[in-house]
C-alpha positions in Angstrom: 16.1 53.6 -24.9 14.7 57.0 -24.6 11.6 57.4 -21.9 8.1 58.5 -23.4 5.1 59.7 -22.0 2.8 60.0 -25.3 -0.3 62.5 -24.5 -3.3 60.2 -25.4 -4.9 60.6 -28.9 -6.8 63.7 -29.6 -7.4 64.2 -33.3 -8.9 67.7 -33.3 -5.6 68.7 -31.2 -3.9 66.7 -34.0 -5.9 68.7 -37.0 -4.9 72.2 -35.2 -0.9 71.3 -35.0 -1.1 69.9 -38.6 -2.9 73.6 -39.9 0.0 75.7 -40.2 -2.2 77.7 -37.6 0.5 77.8 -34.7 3.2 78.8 -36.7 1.2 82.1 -38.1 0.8 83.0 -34.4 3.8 82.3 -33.1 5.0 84.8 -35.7 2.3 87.0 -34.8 2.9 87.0 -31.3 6.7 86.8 -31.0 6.6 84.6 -28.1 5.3 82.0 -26.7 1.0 81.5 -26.5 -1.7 79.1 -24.9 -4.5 77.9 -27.3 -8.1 77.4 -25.6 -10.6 75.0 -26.8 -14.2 76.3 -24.9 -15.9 73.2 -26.9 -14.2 70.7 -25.5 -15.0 72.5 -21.9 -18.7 73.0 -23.1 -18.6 68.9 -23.7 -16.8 67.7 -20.3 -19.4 70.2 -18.6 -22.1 68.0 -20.5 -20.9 64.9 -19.0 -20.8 65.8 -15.2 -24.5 66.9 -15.9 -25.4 63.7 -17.9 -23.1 61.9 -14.7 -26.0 63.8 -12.1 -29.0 63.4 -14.4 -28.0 59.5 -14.7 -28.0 58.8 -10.4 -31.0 61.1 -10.3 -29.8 63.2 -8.4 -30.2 67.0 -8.5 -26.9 68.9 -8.2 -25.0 71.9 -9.7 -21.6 72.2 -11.8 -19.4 75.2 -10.6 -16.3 75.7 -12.8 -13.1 76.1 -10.3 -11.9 79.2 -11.7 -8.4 79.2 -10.2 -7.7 76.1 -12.3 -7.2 78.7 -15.7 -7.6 82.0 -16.0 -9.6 82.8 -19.7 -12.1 84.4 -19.8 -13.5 82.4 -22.1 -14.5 79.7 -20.1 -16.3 81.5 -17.6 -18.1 83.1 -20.6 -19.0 79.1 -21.6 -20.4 79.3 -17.7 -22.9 82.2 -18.2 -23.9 80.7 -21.4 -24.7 77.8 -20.3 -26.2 78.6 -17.1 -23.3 76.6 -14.8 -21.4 78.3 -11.4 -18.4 78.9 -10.8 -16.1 79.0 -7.5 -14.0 81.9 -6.9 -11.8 82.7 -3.8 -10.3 86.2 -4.0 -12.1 89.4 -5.3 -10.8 89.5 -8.4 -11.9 86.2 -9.4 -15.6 87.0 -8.2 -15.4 90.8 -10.2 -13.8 88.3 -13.0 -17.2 86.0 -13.3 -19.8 88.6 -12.7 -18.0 90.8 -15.7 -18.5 88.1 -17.8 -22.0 87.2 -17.2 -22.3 84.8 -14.3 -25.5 85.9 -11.9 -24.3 86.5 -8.5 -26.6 83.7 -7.3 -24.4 80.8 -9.6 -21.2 81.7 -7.2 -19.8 79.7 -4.5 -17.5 81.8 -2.6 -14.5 79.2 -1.0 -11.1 79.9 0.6 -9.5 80.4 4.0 -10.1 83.7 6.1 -12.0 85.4 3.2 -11.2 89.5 2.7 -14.0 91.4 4.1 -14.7 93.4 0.7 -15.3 90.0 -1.0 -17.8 88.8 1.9 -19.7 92.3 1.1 -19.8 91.6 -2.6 -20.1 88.0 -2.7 -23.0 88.8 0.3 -25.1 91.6 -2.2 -24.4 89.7 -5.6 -26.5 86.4 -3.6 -23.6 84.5 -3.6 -23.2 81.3 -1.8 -20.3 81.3 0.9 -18.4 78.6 2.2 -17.5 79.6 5.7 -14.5 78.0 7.0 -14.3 79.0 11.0 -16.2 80.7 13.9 -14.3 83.7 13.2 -15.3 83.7 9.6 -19.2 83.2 10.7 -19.0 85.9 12.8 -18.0 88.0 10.0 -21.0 87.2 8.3 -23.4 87.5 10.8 -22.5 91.1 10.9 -22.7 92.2 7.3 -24.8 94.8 5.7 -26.6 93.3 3.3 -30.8 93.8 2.4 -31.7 89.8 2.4 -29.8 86.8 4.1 -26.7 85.9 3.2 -26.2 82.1 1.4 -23.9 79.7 3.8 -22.8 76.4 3.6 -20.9 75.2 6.6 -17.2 73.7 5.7 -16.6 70.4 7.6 -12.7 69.6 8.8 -12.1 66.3 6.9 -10.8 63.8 10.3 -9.3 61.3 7.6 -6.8 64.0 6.8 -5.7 65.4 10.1 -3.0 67.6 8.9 -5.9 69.8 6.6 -6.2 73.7 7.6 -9.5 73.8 6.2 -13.2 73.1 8.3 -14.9 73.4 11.4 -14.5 70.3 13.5 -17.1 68.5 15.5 -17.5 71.0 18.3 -17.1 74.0 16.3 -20.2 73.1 13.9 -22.2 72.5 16.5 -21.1 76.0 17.3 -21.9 77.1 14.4 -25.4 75.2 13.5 -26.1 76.8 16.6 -25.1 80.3 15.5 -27.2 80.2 12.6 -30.1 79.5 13.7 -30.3 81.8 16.4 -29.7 84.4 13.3 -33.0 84.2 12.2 -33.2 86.1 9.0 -29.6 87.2 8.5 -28.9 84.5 7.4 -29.5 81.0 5.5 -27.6 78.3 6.1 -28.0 75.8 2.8 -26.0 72.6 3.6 -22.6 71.4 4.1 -19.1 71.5 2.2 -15.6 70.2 3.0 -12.2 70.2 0.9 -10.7 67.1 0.4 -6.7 66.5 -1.1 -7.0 63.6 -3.4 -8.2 61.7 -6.2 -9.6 58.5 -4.5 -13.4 57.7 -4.4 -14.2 56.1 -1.1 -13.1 58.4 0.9 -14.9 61.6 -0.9 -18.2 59.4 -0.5 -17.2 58.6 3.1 -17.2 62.3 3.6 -20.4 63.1 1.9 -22.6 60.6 3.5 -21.9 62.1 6.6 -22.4 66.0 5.4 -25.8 64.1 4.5 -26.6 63.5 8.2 -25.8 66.4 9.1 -28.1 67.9 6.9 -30.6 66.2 8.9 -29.6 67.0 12.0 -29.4 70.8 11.2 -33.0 70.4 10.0 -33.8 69.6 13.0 -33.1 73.3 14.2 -34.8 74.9 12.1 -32.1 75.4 8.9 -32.3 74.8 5.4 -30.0 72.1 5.1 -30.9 70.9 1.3 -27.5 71.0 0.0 -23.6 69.6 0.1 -20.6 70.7 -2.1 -18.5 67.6 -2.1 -15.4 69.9 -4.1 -13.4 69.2 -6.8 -10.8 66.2 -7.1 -12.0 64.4 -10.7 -9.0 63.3 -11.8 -7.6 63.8 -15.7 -6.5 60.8 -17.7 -4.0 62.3 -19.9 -2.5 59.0 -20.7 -2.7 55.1 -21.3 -2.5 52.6 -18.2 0.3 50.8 -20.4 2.2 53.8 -21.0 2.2 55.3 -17.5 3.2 52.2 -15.8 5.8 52.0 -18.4 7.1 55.0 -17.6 7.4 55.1 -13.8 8.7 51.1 -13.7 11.6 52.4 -16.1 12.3 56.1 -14.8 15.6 57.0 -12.7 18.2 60.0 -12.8 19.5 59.0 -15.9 16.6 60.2 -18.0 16.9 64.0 -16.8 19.0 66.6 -16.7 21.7 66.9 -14.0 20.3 63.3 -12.9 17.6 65.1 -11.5 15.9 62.4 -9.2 11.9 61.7 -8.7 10.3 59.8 -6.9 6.4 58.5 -8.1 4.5 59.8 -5.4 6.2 63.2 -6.7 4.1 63.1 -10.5 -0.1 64.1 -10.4 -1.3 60.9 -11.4 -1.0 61.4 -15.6 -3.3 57.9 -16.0 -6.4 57.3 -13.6 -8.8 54.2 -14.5 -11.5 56.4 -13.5 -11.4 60.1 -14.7 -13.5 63.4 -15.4 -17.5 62.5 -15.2 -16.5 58.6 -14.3 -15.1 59.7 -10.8 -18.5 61.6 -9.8 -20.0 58.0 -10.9 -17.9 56.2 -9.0 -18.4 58.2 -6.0 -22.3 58.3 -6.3 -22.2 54.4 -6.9 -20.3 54.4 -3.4 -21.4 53.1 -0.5 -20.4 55.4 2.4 -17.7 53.6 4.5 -18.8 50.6 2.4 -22.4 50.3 4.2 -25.8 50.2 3.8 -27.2 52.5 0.4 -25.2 54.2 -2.0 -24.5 58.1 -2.2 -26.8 58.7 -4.7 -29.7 56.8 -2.9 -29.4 58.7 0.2 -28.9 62.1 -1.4 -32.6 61.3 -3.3 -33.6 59.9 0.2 -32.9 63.0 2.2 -33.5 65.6 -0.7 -30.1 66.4 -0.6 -28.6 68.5 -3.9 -25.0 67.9 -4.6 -22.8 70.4 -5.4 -19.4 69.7 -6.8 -16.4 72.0 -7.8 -14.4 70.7 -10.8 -11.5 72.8 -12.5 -8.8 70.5 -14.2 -11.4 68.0 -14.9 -13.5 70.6 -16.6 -10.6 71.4 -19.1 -9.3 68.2 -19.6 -8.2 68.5 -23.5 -9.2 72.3 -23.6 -5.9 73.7 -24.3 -2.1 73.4 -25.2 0.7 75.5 -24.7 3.2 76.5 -27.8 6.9 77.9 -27.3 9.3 78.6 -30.2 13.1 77.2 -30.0 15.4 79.8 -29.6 18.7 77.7 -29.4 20.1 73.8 -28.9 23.5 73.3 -27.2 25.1 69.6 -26.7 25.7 67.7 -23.8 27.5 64.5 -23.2 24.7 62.3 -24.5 21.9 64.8 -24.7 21.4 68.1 -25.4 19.6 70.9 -24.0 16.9 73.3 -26.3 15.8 76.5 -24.7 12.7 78.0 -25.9 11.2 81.6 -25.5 9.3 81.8 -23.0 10.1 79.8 -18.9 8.8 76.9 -16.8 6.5 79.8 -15.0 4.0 79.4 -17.9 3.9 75.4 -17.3 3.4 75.4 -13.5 4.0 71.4 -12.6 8.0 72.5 -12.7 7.4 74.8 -9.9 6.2 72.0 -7.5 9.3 70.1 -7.6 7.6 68.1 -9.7 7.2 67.7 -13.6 5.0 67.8 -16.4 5.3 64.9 -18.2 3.2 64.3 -21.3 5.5 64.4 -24.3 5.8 67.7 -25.7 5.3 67.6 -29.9 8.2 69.1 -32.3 6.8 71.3 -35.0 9.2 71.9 -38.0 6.6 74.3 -39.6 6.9 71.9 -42.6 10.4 71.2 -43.5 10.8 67.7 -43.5 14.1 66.9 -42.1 15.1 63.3 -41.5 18.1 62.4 -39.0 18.8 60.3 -36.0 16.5 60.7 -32.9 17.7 63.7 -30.7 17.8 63.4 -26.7 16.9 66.7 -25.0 16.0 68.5 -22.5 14.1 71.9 -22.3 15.2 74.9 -20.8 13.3 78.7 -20.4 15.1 81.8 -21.7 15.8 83.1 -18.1 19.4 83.3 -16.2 18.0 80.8 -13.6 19.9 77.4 -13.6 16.5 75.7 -12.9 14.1 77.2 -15.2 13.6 74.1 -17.2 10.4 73.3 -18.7 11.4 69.7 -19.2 13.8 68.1 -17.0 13.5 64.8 -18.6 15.4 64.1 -22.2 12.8 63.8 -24.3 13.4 61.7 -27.6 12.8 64.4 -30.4 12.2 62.1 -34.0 15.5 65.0 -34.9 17.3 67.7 -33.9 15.3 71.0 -32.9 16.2 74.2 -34.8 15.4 77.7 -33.7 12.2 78.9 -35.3 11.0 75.2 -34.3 7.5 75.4 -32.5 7.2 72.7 -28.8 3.6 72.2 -28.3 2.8 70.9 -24.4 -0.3 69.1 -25.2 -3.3 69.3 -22.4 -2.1 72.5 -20.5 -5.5 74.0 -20.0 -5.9 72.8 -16.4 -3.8 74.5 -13.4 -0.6 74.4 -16.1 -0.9 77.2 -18.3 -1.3 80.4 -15.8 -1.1 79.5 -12.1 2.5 80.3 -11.6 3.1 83.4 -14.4 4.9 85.8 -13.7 6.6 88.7 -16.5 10.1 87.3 -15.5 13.1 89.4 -16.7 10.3 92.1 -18.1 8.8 89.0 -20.3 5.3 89.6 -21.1 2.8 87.3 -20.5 2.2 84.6 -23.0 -1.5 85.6 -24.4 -4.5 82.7 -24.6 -5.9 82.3 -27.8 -9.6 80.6 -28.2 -9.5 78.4 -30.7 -13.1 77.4 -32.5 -14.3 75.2 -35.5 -16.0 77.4 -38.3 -16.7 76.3 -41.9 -14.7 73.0 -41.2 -12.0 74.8 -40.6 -9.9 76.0 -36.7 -10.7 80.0 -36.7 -9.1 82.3 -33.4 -9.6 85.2 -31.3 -8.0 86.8 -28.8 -9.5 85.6 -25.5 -10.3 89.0 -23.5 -10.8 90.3 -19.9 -13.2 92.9 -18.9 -11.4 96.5 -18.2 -11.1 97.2 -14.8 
């Protein structure tokens, strides 16, 4: 029996493959695309807020912009008046282009370039400094008016992270500030934390809560924390995903490609998107005394959190045409036009695993189900989209359409690259207008 991963329902997703719209662009376009659905990242945004406004809590949404790379969600930022983290330059030239006020940026990353500590400084940016050497760097900018900090904390339950200040080091640096008068204004706290799991992201907060008060105590601002991102995506049932990793082996991919389950994201989480900031509000930090959200009211405390795949959970899909089907012993193997750099998960030794859909463009053809995996258009042995055989309801034909449901977040764009002089597959933003899907071109200021 074939192994199946089925995406969960989604029927506006559904209404869009059923249109005939993908096929006209696919024509259009000659390769393969990535739709964009901004409403659906307009409604997850909703939810976070609704998730803050429900604890009582006063906190901030900032998009994590490295998770896709339209423009037209940062454009769904400015309008509706959210922030969103950037980490290079480019990203922070990308926001302000479209309309994000320097003041609704977090500036995070490693070691930041000094051009984007002078820009992200002058725009009123908020910086998360991640070393002495970093602070430094910012205590000796140019810049008319003090420049925003928060102070990233080293994580101890993950020992082996490159990112924070430890103990002795933020006392360093507490010190540091304050003794900078006005150059500089520290706001609060941040850390980054690997994971999906509540507890200890609560664990971690309550304490960048104390030290909010203990930095108060110098004289600092101290009002705020960014507790990151890490909401997780539920892109699938509990039945099916447990399903699927209690059945899958080597047989069920290519070349008895072998993975194990701590190799997949976690493709069904109990608690997802806006649930997970519940959950971690509802915490009780190191399972004591109040919860997270009472002691951030408590201490007047604003929480700031950085979501990116949880904000485009459902905001975008990712369409390839079939160039060619060859058999195998048993299964067969359909190459598409376009490569596993345009679904990123493959490029982690890892795989993305929601069941892509077969489009015939409406010719009903009946036949036995069809085992196959899917291969890119390059001369590399691994460039497979799909390692696993999918069951196809029949035989792919060129001029077929695979749709990867649910690429929007991290899948579509980290990992591009214009391979073999292949251009880059182009986003489309997709919208509802007179009951009917209408589509532009999503755009990028000119630089």
């Amino acid at each position: 029996m074939a192994l199946t991963l089925p995406a969960r329902p989604d029927p506006w997703h559904d209404e869009i493959l059923a249109g005939g719209l993908l096929q006209e662009l696919s024509y259009a376009f000659g390769g393969p695309f990535h739709f964009v659905l901004p409403e659906r990242f307009d409604a997850n945004l909703a939810a976070f807020r609704t998730a803050l406004d429900e604890s009582g809590v006063d906190g901030t949404v900032y998009f994590a912009k490295k998770a896709n790379k339209a423009a037209a969600f940062v454009e769904r930022c400015a309008r509706q008046g959210a922030g969103v983290d950037v980490a290079s330059h480019g990203e922070l030239r990308e926001a302000l282009g479209h309309g994000v006020r320097g003041e609704n940026l977090v500036v995070t990353g490693p070691a930041k370039a000094g051009r984007l500590l002078q820009v992200a400084a002058l725009q009123g940016a908020l910086i998360a400094v991640d070393s002495l050497d970093e602070l430094e760097r910012v205590l000796h900018l140019d810049t008319p008016r003090p420049v925003r900090v928060l102070l990233r904390r080293f994580p101890p339950s993950q020992p082996r992270s490159r990112f924070g200040l430890d103990d002795e080091q933020l006392d360093t640096a507490l010190l540091r500030c304050a003794e900078a008068g006005d150059r500089i204004r520290m706001e609060g706290f941040s850390f980054h934390l690997s994971g999906y799991a509540v507890q200890p992201r609560a664990d971690l907060a309550g304490e960048l809560v104390e030290l909010c008060l203990k930095a108060r105590i110098l004289g600092l601002q101290a009002d705020r924390i960014s507790i990151g991102g890490g909401f997780a995506v539920d892109y699938t049932s509990a039945g099916h995903w447990e399903a699927f990793l209690a059945a899958q082996g080597p047989d069920d991919y290519h070349a008895r490609k072998s993975f194990a389950p701590d190799d997949f994201y976690p493709y069904h989480s109990p608690v997802a998107g806006a649930d997970a900031l519940r959950a971690v509000l509802a915490a009780r930090p190191h399972g004591t005394g109040a919860t997270l959200a009472a002691r951030l009211r408590e201490a007047g405390v604003m929480l700031l959190l950085e979501p990116g795949r949880a904000l485009l959970a459902g905001a975008g899909s990712s369409v390839f045409a079939v160039q060619g089907v060859k058999d195998r012993a048993g299964y067969g193997i359909v190459t598409v036009d376009g490569t596993s750099l345009s679904l990123s998960e493959q490029w982690f030794d890892s795989e993305f695993l929601p069941d892509p859909v077969l489009l015939t463009g409406g010719r009903h053809r009946t036949g036995p189900e069809y085992r196959a995996c899917v291969g890119g258009a390059s001369c590399l042995d691994s460039d497979l989209l799909t390692w696993r055989k999918i069951a196809f309801p029949t035989r792919p034909r060129a001029g077929d359409l695979l749709v990867y449901p649910n690429t929007a977040g991290y899948q579509m764009d980290s990992n591009e690259s214009p391979f073999h002089d292949l251009p880059l597959p182009p986003k489309v933003v997709v919208h509802r207008a007179d009951g009917r899907p209408r589509w532009r071109l999503d755009h990028r200021p000119a630089c």
